[in-house]
Kinemage of the C-alpha trace (Angstrom):
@kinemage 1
@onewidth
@group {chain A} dominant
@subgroup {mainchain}
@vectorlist {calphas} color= white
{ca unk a 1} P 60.628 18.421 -12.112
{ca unk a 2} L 62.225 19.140 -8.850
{ca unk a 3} L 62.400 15.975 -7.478
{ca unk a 4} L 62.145 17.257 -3.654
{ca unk a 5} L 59.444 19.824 -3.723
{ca unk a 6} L 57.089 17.300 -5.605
{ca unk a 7} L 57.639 14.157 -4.434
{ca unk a 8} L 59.080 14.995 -0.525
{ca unk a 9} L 58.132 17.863 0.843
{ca unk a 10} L 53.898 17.549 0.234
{ca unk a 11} L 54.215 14.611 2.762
{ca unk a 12} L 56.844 16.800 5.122
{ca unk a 13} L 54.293 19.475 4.643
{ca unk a 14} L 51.612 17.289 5.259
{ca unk a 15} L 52.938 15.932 9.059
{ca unk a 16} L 54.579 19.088 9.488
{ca unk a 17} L 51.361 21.415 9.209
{ca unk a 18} L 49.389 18.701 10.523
{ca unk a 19} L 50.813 19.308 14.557
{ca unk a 20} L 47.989 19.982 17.043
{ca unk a 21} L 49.005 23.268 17.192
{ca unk a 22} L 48.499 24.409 14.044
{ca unk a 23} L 44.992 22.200 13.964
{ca unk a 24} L 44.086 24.321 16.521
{ca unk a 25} L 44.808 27.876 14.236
{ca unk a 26} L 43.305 26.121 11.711
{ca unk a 27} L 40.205 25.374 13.737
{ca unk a 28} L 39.737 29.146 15.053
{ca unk a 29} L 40.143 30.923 11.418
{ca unk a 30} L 38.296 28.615 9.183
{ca unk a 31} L 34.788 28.045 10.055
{ca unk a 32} L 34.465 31.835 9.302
{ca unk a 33} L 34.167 31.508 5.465
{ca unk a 34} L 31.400 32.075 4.146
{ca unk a 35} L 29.504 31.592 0.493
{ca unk a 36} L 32.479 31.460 -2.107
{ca unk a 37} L 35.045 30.458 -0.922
{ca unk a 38} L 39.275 30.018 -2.515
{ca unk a 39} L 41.677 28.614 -0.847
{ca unk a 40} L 44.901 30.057 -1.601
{ca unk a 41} L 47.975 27.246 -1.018
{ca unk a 42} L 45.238 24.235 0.048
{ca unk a 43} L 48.568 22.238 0.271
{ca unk a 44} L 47.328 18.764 1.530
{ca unk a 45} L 43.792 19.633 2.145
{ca unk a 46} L 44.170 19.551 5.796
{ca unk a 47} L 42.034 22.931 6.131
{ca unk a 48} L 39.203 20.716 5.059
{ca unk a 49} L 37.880 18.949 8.509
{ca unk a 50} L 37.247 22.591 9.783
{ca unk a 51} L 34.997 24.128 7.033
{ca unk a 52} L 31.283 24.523 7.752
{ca unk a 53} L 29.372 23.409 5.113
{ca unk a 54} L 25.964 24.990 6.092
{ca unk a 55} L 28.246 28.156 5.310
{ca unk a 56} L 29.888 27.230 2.243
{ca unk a 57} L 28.400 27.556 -1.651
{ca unk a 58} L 31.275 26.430 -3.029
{ca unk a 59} L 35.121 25.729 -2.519
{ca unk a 60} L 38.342 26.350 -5.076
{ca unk a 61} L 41.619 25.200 -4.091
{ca unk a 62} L 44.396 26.674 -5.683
{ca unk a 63} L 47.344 24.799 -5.415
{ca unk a 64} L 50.229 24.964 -8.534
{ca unk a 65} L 52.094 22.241 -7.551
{ca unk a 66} L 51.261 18.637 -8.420
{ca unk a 67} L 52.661 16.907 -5.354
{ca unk a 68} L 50.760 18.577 -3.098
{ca unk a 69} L 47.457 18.020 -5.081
{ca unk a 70} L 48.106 14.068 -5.470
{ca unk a 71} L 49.112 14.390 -1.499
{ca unk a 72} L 45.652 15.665 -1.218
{ca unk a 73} L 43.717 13.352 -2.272
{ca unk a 74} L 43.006 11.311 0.481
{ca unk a 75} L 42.154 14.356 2.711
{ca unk a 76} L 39.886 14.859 0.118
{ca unk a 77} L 37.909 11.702 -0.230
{ca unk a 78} L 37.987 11.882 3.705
{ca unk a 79} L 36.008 15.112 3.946
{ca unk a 80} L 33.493 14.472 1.466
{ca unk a 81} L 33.772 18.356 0.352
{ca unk a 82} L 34.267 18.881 -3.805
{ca unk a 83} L 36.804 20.475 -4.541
{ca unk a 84} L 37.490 22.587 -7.566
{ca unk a 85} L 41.416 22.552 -8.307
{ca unk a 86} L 42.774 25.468 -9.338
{ca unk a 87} L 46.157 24.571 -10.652
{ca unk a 88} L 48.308 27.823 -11.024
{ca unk a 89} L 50.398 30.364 -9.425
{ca unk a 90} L 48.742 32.893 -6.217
{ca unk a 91} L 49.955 35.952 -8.654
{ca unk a 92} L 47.574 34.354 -11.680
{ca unk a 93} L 44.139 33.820 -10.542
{ca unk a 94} L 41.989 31.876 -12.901
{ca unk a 95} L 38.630 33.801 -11.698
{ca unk a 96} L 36.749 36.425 -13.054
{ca unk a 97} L 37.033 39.742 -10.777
{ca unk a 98} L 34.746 40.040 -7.710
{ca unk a 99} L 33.258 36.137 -7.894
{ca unk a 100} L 34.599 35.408 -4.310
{ca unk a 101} L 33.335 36.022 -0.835
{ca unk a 102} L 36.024 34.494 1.244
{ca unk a 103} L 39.673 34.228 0.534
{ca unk a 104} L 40.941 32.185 3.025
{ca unk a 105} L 44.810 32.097 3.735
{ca unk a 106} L 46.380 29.678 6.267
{ca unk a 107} L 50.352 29.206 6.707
{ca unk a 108} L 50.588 30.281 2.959
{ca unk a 109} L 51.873 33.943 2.835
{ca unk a 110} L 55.322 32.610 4.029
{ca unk a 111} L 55.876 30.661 1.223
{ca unk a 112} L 54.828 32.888 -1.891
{ca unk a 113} L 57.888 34.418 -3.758
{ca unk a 114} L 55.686 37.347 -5.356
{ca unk a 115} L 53.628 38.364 -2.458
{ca unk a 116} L 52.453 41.540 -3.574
{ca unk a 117} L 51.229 40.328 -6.940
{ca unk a 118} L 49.236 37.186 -5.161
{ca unk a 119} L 47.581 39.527 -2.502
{ca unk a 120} L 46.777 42.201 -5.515
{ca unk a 121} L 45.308 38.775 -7.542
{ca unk a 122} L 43.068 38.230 -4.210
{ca unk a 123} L 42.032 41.582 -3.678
{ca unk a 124} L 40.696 41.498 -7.191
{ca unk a 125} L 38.651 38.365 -7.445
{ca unk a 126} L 37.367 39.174 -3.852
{ca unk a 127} L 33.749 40.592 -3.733
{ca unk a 128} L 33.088 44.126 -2.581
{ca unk a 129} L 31.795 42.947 0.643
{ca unk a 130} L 33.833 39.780 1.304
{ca unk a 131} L 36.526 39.343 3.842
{ca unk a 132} L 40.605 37.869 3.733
{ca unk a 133} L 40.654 35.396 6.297
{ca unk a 134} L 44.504 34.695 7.521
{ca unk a 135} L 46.328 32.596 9.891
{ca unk a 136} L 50.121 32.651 9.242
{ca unk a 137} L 53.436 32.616 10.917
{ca unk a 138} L 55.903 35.390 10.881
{ca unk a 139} L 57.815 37.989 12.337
{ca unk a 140} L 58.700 37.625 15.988
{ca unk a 141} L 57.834 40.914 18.164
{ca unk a 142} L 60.573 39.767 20.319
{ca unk a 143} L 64.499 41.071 18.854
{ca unk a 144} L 66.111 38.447 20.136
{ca unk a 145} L 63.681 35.911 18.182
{ca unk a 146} L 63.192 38.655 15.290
{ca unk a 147} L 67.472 38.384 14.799
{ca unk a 148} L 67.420 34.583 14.822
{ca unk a 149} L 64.731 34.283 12.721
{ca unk a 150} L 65.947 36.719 10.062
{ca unk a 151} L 69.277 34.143 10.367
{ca unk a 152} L 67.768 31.262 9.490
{ca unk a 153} L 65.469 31.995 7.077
{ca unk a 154} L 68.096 32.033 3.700
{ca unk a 155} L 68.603 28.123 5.002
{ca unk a 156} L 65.126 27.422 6.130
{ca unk a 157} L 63.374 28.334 2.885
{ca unk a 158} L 65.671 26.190 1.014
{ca unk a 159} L 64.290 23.225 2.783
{ca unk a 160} L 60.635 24.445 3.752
{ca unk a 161} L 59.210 25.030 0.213
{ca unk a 162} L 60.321 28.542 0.279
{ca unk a 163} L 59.200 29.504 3.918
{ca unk a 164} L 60.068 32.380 5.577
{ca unk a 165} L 60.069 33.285 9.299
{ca unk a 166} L 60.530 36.660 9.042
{ca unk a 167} L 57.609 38.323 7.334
{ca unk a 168} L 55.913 41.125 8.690
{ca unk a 169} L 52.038 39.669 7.903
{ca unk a 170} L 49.766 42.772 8.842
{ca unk a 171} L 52.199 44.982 6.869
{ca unk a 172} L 52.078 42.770 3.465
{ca unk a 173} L 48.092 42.702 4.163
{ca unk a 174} L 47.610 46.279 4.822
{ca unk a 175} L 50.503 47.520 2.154
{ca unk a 176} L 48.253 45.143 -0.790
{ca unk a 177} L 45.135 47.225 -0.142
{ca unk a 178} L 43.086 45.693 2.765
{ca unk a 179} L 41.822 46.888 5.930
{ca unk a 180} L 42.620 44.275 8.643
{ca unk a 181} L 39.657 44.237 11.134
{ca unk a 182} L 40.256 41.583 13.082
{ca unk a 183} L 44.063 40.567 14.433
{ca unk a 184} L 44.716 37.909 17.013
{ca unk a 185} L 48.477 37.038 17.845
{ca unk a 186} L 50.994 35.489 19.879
{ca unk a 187} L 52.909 32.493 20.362
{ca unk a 188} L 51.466 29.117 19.367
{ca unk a 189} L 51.855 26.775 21.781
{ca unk a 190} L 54.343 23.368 21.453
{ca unk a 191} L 55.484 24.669 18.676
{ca unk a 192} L 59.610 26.470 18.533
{ca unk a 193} L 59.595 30.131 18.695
{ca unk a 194} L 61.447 30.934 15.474
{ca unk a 195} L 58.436 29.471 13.797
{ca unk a 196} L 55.647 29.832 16.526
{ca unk a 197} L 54.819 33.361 16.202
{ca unk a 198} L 51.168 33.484 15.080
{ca unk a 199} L 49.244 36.062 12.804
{ca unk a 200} L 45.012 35.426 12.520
{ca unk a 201} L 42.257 37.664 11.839
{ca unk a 202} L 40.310 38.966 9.251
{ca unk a 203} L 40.658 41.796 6.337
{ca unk a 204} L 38.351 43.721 3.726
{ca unk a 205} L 39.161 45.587 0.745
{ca unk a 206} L 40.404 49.475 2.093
């Protein structure tokens, strides 16, 4: 067991991720889902507050690492929502194709090692008609932030669970087969801009 990731970093992740800021992301992107709905990297649960449950049949959380499930808890009990734990990898989906009518993605996509194979995994259990919903961090339009970021990343992910700074969002979206119809961005506010550059919106199958 790696004694950091599991035992450390849920409750960095958990105060970290937990900044107004990012409350506020959370609260623009995630009353959206609808019907089914997976969570992909729930993390700590703190998505949980902003679901609506008039809107919502029923929620999976898929979250591989342990930590961050027993970090969870509480934010579970809190919410009152059931959760159904889904406890392995983004690239190995434990649903049955087309079951799923939201995928919902917040400040996850920086922090998957095989990117293309989890967004392929999504694209397949999501329904015909259901949507990717996203809010995540990444690439800076700005060169002089693009340059640092693309510095800092080899040390950052070594302490942020993997996290990079530098991803190009829309690309890895669009490039996995989606059609992004919906894309709000900019700068989140109190928050550094090596890490403050914000991607949300919304995404079919193309």
């Amino acid at each position: 067991m790696n004694v950091y990731n599991e035992l450390f970093l849920p409750h960095l992740t958990n105060c970290a991720c937990g900044f107004k800021a990012l409350a506020r992301q959370r609260e623009l992107i995630v009353p959206l889902a609808t019907g089914r709905v997976l969570e992909v990297g729930m993390g700590t649960a703190l998505n949980l507050p902003f679901y609506d449950r008039e809107k919502v049949s029923s929620l999976w959380g898929l979250e591989p690492s342990p930590g961050m499930r027993k970090a969870a808890e509480k934010n579970v009990r809190r919410s009152g929502i059931e959760v159904r734990w889904l406890d392995l990898s983004a690239s190995a989906i434990p649903l049955e194709d087309a079951t799923v009518d939201t995928v919902l993605l917040t400040f996850t996509l920086c922090s998957i090692a095989d990117w293309r194979g989890a967004l392929a995994e999504m694209r397949r259990v999501l329904a015909p008609r259901g949507r990717l919903l996203f809010c995540e961090h990444g690439a800076a339009p700005d060169d002089g932030v693009l340059r640092w970021q693309r510095r800092v990343t080899p040390w950052w992910k070594r302490v942020a669970g993997g996290c990079h700074l530098d991803r190009p969002i829309p690309r890895l979206i669009e490039t996995s087969g989606f059609r992004i119809d919906r894309l709000d961005c900019g700068y989140m506010e109190g928050v550094p801009r090596l890490a403050g550059y914000v991607y949300r919106g919304c995404a079919q199958k193309g």
